[in-house]
Structures are given as C-alpha cells and as structure tokens.
Backbone atoms as SQL, in Angstrom:
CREATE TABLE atoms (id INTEGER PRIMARY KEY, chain TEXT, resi INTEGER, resn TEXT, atom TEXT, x REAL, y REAL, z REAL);
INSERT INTO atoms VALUES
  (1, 'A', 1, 'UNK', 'N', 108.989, 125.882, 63.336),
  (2, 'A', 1, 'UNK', 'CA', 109.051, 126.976, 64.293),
  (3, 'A', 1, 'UNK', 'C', 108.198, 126.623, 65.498),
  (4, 'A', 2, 'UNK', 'N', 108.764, 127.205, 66.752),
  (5, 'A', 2, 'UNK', 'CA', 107.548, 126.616, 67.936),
  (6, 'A', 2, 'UNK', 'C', 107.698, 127.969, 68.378),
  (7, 'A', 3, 'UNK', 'N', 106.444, 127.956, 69.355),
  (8, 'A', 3, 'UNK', 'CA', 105.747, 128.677, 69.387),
  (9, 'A', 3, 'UNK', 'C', 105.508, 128.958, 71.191),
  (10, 'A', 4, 'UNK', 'N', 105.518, 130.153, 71.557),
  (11, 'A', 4, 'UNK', 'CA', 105.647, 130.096, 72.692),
  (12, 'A', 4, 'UNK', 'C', 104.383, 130.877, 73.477),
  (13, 'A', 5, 'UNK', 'N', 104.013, 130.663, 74.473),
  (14, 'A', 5, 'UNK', 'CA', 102.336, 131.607, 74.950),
  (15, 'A', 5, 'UNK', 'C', 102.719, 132.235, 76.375),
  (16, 'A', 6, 'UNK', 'N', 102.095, 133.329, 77.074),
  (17, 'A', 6, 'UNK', 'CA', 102.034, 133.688, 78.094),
  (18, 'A', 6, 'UNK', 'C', 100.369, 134.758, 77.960),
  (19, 'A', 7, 'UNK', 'N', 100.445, 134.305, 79.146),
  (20, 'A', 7, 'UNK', 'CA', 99.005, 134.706, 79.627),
  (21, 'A', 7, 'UNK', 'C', 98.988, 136.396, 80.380),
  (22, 'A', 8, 'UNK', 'N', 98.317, 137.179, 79.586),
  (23, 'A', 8, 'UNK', 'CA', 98.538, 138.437, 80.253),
  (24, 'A', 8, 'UNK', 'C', 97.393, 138.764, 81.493),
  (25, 'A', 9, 'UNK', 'N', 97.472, 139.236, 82.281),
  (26, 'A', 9, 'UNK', 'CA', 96.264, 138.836, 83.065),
  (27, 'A', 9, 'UNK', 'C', 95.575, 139.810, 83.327),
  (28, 'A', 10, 'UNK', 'N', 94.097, 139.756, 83.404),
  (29, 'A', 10, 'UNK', 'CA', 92.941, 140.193, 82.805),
  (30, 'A', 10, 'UNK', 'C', 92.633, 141.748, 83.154),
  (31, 'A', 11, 'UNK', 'N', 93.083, 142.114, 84.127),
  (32, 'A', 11, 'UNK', 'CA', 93.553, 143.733, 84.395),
  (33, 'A', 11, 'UNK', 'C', 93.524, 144.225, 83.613),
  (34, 'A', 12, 'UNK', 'N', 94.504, 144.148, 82.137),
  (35, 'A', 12, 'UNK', 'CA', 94.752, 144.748, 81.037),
  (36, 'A', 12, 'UNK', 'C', 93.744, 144.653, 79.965),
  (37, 'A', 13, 'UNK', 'N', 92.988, 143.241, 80.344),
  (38, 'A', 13, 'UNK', 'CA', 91.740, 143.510, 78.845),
  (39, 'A', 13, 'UNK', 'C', 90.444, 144.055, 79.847),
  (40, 'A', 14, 'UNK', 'N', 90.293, 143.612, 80.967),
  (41, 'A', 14, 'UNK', 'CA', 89.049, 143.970, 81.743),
  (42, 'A', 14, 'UNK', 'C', 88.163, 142.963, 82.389),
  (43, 'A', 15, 'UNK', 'N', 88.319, 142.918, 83.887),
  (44, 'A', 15, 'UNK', 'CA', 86.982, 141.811, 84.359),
  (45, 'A', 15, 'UNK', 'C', 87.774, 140.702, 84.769),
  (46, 'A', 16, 'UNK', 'N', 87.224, 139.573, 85.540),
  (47, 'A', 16, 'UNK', 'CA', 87.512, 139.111, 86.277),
  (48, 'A', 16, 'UNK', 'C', 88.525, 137.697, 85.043),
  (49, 'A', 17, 'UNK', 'N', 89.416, 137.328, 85.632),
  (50, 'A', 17, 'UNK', 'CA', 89.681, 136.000, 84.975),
  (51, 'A', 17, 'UNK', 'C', 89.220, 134.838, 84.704),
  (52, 'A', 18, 'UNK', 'N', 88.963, 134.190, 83.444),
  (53, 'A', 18, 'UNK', 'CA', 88.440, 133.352, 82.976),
  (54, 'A', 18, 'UNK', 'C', 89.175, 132.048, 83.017),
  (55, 'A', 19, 'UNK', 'N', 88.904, 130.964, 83.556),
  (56, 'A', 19, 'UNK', 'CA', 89.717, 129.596, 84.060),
  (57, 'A', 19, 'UNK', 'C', 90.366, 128.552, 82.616),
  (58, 'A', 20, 'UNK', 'N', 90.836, 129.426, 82.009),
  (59, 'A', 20, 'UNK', 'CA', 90.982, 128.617, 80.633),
  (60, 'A', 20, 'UNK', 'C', 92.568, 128.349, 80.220),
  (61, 'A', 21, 'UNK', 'N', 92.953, 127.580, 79.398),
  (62, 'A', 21, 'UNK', 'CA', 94.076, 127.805, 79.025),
  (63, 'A', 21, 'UNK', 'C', 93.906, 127.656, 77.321),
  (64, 'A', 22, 'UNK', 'N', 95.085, 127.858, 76.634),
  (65, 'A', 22, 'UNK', 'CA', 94.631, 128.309, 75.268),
  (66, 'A', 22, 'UNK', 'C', 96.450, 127.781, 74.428),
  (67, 'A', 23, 'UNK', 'N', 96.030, 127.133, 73.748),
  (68, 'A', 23, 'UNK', 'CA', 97.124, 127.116, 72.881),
  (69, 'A', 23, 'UNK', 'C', 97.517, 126.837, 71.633),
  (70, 'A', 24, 'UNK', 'N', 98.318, 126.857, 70.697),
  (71, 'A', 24, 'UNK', 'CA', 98.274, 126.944, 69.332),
  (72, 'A', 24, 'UNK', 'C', 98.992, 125.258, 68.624),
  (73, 'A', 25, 'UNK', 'N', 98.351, 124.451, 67.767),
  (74, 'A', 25, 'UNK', 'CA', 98.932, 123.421, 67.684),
  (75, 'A', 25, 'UNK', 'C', 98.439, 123.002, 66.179),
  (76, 'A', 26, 'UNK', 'N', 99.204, 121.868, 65.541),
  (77, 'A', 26, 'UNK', 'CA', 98.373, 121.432, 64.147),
  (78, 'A', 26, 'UNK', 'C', 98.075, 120.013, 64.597),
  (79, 'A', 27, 'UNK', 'N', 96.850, 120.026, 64.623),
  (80, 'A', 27, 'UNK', 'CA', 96.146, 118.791, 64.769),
  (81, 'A', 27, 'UNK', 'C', 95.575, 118.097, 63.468),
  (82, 'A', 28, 'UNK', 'N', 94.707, 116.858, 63.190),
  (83, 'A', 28, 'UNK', 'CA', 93.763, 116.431, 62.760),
  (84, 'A', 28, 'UNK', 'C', 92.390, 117.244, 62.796),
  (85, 'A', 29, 'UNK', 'N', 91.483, 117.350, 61.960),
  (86, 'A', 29, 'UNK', 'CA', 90.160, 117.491, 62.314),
  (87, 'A', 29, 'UNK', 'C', 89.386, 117.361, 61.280),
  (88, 'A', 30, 'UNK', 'N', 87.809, 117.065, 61.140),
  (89, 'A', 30, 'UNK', 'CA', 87.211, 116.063, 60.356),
  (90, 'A', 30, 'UNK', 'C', 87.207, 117.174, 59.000),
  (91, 'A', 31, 'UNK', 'N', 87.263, 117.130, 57.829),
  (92, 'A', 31, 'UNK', 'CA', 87.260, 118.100, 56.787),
  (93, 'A', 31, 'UNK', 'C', 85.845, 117.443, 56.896),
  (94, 'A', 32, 'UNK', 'N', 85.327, 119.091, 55.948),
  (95, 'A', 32, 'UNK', 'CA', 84.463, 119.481, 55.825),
  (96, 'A', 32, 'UNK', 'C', 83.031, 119.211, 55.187),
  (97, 'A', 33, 'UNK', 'N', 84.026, 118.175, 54.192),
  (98, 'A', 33, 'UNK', 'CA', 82.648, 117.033, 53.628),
  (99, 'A', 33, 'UNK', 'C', 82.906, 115.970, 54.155),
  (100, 'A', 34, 'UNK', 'N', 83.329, 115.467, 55.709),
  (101, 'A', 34, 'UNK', 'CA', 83.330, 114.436, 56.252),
  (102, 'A', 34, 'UNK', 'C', 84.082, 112.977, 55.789),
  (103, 'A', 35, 'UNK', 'N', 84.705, 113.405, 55.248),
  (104, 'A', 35, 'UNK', 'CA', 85.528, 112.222, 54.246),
  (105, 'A', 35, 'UNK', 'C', 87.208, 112.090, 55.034),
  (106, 'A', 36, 'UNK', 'N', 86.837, 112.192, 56.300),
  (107, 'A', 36, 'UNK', 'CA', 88.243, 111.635, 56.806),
  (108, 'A', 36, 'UNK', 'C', 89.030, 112.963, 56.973),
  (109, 'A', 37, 'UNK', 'N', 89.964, 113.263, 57.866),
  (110, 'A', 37, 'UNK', 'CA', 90.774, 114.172, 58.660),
  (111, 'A', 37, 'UNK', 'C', 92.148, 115.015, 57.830),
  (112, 'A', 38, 'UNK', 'N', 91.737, 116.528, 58.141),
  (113, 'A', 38, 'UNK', 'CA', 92.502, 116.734, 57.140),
  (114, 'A', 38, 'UNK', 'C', 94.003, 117.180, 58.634),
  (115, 'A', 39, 'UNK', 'N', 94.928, 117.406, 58.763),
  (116, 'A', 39, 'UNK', 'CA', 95.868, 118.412, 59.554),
  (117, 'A', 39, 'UNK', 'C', 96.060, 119.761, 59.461),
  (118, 'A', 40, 'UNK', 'N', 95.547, 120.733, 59.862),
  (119, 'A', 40, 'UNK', 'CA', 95.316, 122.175, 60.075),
  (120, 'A', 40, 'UNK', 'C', 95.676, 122.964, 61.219),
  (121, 'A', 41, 'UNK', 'N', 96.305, 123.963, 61.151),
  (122, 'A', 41, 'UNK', 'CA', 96.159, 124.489, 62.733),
  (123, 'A', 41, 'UNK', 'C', 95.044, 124.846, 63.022),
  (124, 'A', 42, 'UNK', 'N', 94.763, 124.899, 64.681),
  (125, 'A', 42, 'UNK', 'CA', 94.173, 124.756, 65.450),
  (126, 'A', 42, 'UNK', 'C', 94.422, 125.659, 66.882),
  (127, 'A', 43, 'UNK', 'N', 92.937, 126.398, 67.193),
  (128, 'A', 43, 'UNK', 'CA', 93.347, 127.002, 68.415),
  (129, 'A', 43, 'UNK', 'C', 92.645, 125.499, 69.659),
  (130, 'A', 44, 'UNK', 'N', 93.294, 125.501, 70.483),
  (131, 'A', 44, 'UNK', 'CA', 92.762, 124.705, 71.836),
  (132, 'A', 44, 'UNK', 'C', 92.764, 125.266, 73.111),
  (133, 'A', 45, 'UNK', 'N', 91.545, 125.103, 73.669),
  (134, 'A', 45, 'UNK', 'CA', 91.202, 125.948, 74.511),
  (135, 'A', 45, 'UNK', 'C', 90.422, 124.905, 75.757),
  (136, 'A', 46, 'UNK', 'N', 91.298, 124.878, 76.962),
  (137, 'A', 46, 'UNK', 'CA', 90.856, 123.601, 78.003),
  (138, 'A', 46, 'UNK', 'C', 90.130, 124.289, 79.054),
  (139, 'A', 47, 'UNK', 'N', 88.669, 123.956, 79.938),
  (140, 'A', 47, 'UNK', 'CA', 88.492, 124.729, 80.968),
  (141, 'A', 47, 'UNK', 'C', 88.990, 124.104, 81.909),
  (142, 'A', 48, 'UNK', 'N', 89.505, 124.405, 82.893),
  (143, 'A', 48, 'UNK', 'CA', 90.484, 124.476, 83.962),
  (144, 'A', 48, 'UNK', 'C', 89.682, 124.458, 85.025),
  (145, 'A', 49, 'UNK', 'N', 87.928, 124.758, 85.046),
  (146, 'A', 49, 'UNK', 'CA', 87.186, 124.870, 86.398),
  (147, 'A', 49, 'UNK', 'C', 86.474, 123.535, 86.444),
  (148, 'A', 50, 'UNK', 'N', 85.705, 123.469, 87.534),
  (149, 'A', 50, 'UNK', 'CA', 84.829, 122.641, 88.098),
  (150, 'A', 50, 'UNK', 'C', 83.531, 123.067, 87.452),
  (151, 'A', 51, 'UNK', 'N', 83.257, 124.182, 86.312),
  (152, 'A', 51, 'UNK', 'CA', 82.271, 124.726, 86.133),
  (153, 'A', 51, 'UNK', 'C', 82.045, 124.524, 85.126),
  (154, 'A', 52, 'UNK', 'N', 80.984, 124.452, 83.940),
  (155, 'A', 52, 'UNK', 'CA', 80.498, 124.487, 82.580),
  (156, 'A', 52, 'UNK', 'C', 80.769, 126.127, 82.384),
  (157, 'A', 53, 'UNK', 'N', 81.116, 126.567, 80.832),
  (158, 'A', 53, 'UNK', 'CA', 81.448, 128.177, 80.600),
  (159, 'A', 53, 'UNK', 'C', 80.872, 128.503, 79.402),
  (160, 'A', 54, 'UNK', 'N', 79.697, 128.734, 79.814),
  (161, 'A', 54, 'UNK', 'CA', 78.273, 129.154, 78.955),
  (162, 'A', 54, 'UNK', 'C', 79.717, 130.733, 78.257),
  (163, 'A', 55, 'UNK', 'N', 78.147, 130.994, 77.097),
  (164, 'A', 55, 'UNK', 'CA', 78.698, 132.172, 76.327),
  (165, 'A', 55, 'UNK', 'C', 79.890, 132.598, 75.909),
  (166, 'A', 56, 'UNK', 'N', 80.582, 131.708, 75.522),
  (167, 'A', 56, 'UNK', 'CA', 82.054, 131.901, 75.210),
  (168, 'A', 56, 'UNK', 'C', 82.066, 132.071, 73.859),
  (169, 'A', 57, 'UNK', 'N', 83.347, 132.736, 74.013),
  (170, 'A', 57, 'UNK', 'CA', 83.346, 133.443, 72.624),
  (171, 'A', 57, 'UNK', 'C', 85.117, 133.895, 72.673),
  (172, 'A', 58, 'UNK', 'N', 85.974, 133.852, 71.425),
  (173, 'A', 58, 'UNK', 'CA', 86.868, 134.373, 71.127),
  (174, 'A', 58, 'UNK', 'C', 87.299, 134.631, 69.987),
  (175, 'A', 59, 'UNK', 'N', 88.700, 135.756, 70.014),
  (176, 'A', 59, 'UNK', 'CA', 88.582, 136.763, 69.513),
  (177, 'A', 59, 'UNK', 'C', 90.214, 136.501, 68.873),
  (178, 'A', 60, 'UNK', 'N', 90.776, 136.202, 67.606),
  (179, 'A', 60, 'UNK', 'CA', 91.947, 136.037, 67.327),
  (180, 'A', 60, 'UNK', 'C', 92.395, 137.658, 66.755),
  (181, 'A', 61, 'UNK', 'N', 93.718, 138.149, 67.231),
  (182, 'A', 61, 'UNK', 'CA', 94.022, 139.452, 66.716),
  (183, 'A', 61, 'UNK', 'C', 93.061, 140.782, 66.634),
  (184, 'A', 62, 'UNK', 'N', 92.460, 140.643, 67.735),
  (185, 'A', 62, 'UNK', 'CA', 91.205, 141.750, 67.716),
  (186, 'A', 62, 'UNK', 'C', 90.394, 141.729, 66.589),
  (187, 'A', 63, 'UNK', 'N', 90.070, 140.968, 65.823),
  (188, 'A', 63, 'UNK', 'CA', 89.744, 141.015, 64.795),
  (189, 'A', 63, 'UNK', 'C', 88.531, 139.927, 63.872),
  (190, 'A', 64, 'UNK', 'N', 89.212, 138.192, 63.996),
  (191, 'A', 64, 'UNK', 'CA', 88.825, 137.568, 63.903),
  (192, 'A', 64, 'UNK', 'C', 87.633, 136.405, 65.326),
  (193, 'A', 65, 'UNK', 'N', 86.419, 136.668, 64.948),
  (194, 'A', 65, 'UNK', 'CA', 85.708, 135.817, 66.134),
  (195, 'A', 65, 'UNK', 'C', 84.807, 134.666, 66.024),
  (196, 'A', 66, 'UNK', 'N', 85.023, 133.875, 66.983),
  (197, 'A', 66, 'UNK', 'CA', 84.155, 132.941, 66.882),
  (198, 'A', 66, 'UNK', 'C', 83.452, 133.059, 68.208),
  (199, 'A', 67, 'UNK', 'N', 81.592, 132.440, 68.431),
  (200, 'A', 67, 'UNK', 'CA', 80.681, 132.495, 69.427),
  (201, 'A', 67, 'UNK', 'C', 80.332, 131.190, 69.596),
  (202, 'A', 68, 'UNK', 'N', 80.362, 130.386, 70.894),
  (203, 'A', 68, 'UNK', 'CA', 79.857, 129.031, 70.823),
  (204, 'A', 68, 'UNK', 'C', 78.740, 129.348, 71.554),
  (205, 'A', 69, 'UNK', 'N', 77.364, 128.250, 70.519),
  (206, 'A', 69, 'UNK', 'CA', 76.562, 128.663, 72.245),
  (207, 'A', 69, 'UNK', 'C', 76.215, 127.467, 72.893),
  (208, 'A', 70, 'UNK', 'N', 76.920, 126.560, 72.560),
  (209, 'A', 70, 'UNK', 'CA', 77.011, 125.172, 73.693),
  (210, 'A', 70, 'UNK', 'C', 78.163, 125.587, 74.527),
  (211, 'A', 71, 'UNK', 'N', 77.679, 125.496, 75.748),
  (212, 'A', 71, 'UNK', 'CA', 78.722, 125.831, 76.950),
  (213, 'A', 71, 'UNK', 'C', 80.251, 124.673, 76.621),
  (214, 'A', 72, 'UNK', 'N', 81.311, 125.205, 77.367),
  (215, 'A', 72, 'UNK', 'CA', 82.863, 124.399, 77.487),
  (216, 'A', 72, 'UNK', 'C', 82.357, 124.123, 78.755),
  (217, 'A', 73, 'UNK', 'N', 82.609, 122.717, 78.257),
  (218, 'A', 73, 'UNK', 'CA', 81.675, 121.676, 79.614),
  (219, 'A', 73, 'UNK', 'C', 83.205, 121.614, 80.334),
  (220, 'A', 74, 'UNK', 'N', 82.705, 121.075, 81.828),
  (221, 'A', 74, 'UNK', 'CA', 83.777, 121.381, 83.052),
  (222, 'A', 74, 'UNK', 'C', 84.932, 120.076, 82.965),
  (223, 'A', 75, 'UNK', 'N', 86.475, 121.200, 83.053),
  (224, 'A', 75, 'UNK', 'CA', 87.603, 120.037, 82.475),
  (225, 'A', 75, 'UNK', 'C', 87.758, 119.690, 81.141),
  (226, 'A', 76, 'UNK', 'N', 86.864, 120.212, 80.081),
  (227, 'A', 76, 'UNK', 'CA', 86.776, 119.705, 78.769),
  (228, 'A', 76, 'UNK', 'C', 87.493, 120.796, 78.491),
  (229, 'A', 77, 'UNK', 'N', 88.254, 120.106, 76.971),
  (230, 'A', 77, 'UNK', 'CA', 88.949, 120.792, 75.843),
  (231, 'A', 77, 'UNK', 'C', 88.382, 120.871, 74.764),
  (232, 'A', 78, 'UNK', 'N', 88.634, 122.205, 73.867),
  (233, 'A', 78, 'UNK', 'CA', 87.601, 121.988, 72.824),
  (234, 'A', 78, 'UNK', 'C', 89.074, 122.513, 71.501),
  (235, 'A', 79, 'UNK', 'N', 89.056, 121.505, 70.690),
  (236, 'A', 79, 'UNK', 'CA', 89.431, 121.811, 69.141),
  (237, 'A', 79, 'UNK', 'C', 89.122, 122.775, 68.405),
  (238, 'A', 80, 'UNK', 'N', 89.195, 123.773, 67.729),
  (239, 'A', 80, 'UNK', 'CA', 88.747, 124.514, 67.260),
  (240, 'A', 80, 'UNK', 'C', 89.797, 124.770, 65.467),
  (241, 'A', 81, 'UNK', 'N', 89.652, 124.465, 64.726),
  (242, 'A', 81, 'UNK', 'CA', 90.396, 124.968, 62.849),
  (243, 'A', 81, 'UNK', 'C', 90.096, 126.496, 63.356),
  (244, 'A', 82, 'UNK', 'N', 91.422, 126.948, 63.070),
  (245, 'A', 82, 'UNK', 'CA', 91.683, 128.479, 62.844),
  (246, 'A', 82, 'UNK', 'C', 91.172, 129.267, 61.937),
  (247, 'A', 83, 'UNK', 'N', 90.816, 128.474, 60.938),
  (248, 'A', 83, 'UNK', 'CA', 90.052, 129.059, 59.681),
  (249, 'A', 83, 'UNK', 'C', 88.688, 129.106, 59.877),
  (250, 'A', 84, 'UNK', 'N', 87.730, 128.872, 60.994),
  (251, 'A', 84, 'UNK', 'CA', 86.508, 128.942, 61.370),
  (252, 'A', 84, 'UNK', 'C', 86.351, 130.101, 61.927),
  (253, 'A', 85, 'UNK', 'N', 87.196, 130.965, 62.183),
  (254, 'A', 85, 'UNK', 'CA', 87.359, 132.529, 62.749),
  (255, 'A', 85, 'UNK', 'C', 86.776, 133.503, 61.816),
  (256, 'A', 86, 'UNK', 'N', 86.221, 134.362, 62.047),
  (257, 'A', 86, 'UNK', 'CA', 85.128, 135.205, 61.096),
  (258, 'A', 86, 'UNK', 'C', 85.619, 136.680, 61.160),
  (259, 'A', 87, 'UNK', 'N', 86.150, 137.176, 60.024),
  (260, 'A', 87, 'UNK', 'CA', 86.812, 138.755, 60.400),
  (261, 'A', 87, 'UNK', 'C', 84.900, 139.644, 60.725),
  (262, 'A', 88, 'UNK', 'N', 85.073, 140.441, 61.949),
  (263, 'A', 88, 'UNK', 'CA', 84.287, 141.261, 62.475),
  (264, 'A', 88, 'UNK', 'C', 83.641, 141.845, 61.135),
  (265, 'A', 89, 'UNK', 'N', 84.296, 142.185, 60.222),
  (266, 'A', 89, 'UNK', 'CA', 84.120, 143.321, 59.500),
  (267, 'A', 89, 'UNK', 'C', 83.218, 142.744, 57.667),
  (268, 'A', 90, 'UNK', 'N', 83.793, 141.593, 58.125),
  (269, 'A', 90, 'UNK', 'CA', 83.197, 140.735, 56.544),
  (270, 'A', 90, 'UNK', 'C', 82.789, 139.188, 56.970),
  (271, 'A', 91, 'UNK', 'N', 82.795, 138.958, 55.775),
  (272, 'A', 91, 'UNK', 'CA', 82.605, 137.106, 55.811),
  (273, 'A', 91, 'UNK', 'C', 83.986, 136.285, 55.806),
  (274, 'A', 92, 'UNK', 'N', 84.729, 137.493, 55.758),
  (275, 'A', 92, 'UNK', 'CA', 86.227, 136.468, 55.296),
  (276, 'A', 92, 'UNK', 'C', 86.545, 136.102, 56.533),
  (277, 'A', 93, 'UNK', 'N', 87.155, 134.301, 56.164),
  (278, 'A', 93, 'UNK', 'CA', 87.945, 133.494, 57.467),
  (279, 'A', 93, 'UNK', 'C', 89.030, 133.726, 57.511),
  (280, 'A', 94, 'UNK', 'N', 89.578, 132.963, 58.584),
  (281, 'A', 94, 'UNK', 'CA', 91.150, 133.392, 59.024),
  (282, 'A', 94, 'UNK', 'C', 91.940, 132.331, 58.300),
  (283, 'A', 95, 'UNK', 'N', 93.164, 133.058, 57.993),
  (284, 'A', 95, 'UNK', 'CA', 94.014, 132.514, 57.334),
  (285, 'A', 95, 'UNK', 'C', 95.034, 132.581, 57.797),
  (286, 'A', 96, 'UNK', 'N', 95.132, 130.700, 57.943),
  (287, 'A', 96, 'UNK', 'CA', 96.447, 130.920, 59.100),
  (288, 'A', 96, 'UNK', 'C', 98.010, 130.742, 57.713),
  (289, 'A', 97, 'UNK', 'N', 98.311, 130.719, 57.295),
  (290, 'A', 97, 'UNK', 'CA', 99.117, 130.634, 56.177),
  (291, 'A', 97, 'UNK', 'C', 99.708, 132.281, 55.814),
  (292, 'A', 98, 'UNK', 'N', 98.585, 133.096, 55.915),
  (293, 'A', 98, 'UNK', 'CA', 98.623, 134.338, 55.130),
  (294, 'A', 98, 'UNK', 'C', 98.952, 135.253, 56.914),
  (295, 'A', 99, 'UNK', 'N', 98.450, 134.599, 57.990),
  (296, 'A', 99, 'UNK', 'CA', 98.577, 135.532, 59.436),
  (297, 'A', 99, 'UNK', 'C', 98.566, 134.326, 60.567),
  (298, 'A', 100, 'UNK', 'N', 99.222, 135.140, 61.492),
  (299, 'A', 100, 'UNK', 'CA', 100.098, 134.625, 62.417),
  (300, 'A', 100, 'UNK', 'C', 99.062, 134.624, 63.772),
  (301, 'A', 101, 'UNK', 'N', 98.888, 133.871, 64.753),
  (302, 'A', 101, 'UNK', 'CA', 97.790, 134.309, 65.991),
  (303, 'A', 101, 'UNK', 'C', 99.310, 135.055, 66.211),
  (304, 'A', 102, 'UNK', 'N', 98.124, 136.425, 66.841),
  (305, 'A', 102, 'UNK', 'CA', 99.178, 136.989, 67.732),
  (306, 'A', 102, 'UNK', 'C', 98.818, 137.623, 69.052),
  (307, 'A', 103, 'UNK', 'N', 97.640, 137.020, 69.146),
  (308, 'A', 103, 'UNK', 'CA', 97.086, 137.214, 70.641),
  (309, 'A', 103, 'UNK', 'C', 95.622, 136.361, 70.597),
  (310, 'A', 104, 'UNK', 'N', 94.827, 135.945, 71.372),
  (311, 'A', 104, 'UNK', 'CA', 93.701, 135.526, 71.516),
  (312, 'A', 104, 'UNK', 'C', 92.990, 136.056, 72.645),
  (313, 'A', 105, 'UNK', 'N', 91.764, 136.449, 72.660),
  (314, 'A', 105, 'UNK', 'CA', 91.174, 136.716, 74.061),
  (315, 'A', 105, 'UNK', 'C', 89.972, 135.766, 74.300),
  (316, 'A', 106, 'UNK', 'N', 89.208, 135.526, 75.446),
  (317, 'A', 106, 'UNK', 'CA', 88.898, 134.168, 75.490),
  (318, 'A', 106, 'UNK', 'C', 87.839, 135.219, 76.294),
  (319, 'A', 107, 'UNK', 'N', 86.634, 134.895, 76.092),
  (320, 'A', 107, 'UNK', 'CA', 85.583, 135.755, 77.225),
  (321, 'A', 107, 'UNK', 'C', 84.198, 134.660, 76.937),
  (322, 'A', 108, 'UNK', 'N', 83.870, 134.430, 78.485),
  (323, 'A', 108, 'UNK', 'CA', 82.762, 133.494, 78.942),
  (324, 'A', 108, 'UNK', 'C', 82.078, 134.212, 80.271),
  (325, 'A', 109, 'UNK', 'N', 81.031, 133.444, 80.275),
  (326, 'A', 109, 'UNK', 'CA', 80.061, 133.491, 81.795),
  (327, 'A', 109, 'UNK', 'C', 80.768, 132.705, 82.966),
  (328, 'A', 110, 'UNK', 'N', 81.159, 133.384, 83.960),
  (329, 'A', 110, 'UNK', 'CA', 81.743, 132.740, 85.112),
  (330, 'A', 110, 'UNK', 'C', 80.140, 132.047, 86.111),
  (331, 'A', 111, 'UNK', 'N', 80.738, 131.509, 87.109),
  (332, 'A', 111, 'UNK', 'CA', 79.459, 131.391, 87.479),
  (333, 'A', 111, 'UNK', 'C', 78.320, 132.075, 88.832),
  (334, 'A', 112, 'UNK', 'N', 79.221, 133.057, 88.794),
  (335, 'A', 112, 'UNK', 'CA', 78.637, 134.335, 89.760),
  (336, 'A', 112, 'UNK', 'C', 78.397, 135.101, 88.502),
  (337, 'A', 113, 'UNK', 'N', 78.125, 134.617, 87.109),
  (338, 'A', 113, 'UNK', 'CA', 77.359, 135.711, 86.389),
  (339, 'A', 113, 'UNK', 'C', 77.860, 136.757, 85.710),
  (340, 'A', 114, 'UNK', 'N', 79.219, 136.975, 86.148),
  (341, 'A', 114, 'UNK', 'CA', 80.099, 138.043, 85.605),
  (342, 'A', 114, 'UNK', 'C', 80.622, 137.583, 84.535),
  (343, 'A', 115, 'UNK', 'N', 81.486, 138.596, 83.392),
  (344, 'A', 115, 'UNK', 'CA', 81.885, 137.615, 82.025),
  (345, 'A', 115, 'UNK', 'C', 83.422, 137.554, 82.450),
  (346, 'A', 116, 'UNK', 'N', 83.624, 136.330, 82.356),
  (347, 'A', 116, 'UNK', 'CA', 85.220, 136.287, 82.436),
  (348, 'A', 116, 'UNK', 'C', 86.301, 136.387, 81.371),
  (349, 'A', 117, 'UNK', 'N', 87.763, 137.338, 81.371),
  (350, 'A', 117, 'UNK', 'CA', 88.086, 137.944, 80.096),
  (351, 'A', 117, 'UNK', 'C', 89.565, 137.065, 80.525),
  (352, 'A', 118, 'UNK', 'N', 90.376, 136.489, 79.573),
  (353, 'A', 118, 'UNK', 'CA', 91.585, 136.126, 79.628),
  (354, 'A', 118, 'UNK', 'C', 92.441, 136.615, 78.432),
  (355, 'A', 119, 'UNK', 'N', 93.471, 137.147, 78.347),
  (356, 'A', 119, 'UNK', 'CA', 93.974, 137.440, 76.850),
  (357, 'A', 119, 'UNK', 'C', 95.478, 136.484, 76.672),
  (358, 'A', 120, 'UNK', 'N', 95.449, 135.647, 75.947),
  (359, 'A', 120, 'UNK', 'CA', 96.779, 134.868, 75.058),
  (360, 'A', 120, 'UNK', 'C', 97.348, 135.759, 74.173),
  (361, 'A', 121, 'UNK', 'N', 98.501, 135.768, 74.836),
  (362, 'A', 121, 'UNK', 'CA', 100.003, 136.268, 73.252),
  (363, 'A', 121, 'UNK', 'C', 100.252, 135.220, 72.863),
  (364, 'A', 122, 'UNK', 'N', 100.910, 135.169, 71.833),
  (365, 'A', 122, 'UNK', 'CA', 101.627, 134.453, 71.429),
  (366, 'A', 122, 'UNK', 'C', 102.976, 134.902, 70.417),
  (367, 'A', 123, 'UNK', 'N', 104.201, 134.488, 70.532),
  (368, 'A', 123, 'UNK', 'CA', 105.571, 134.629, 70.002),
  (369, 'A', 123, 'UNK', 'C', 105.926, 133.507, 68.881),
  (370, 'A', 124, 'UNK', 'N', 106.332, 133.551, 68.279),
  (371, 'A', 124, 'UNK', 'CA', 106.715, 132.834, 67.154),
  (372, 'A', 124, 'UNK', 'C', 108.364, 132.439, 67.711),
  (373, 'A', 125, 'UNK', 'N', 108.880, 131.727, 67.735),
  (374, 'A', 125, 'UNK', 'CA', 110.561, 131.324, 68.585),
  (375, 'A', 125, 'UNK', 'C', 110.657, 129.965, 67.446),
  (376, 'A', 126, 'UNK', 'N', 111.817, 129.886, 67.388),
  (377, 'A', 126, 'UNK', 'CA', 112.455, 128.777, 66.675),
  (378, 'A', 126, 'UNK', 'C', 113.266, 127.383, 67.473);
C-alpha cells in the first residue's frame, strides 16, 4: 500500500509555520541491542531552513509523542522508529502494525523565538 501526505497549514493547528517536511517510510535502523539493522517503519522528518530547530517535538495521532532536546541541525534529516512514540497517557509505544499514522504535528523553536506548528495527514492509497 503507498501512502500519500499533504500538509495542512498551520492556521488550523496554530502559530506560525514550521520549515519541515515529514514523511512515512520503512527503513533500516540499528535494533536495539546494537547487533545490526532491523527494517521498521519510520517517521522522517527533514529541516528545510538555513536554521538549527531547537525544542522539537512531535505528536503522532494526537496522542502518541516524542521530545528531542538536541536541536534538527540546518538541512538535516532525522530517522525516527515509530515505535519510539510514547502514548501521553501511559508508557505504552506506538504500534505501527496495530495503528495507522494518521496525522503528525511537528512543533519547534523558530528563530525569532516563536514555536513553529506544522500538521501532516496522511491517507493510506493503494
């Protein structure tokens, strides 16, 4: 199944737009006792500015979040396992098998200081 994204723009979640792009893919990434690469989905998330984007943080299905506090250095992409997502409400991770992304919101420090908010849909298409 592929998978299709559009960017709703930031009006609707609040605050100025955040320079990112965001998308859903199954990559490689190192498992967990370091013993070589397992294939998992994966959210990816590229900054698009000339700027480093301190305090970022996102949010899968209103629900599930992750907080980095090493800035998304400028032009860099960052990998992220979907299952590193933390439901708000417990300890339980996201399960991409058992749930579907069906939106992402992406919120960082711009660099006039304001937090910048972007929100990802995403469609499931064949």
């Amino acid at each position: 199944a592929g998978l299709g994204v559009y960017s709703l723009f930031p009006s609707s979640v609040g605050g100025p737009a955040l320079p990112v792009e965001v998308h859903l893919d199954r990559q490689p990434v190192q498992s967990a006792n370091g013993m070589g690469a397992v294939v998992t989905e994966v959210v990816v998330i590229k900054n698009l500015s000339d700027d480093d984007i301190p305090r970022l943080s996102l949010d899968i299905n209103g629900q599930y979040l992750l907080f980095r506090d090493s800035p998304l250095g400028k032009q860099k992409t960052l990998v992220l396992p979907q299952r590193v997502f933390t439901d708000k409400r417990s300890s339980r991770r996201f399960d991409p098998a058992k749930y579907a992304v069906q939106d992402l919101v992406v919120t960082g420090q711009l660099p006039s200081g304001a937090r910048g908010v972007t929100k990802f849909e995403f469609e499931s298409g064949e």
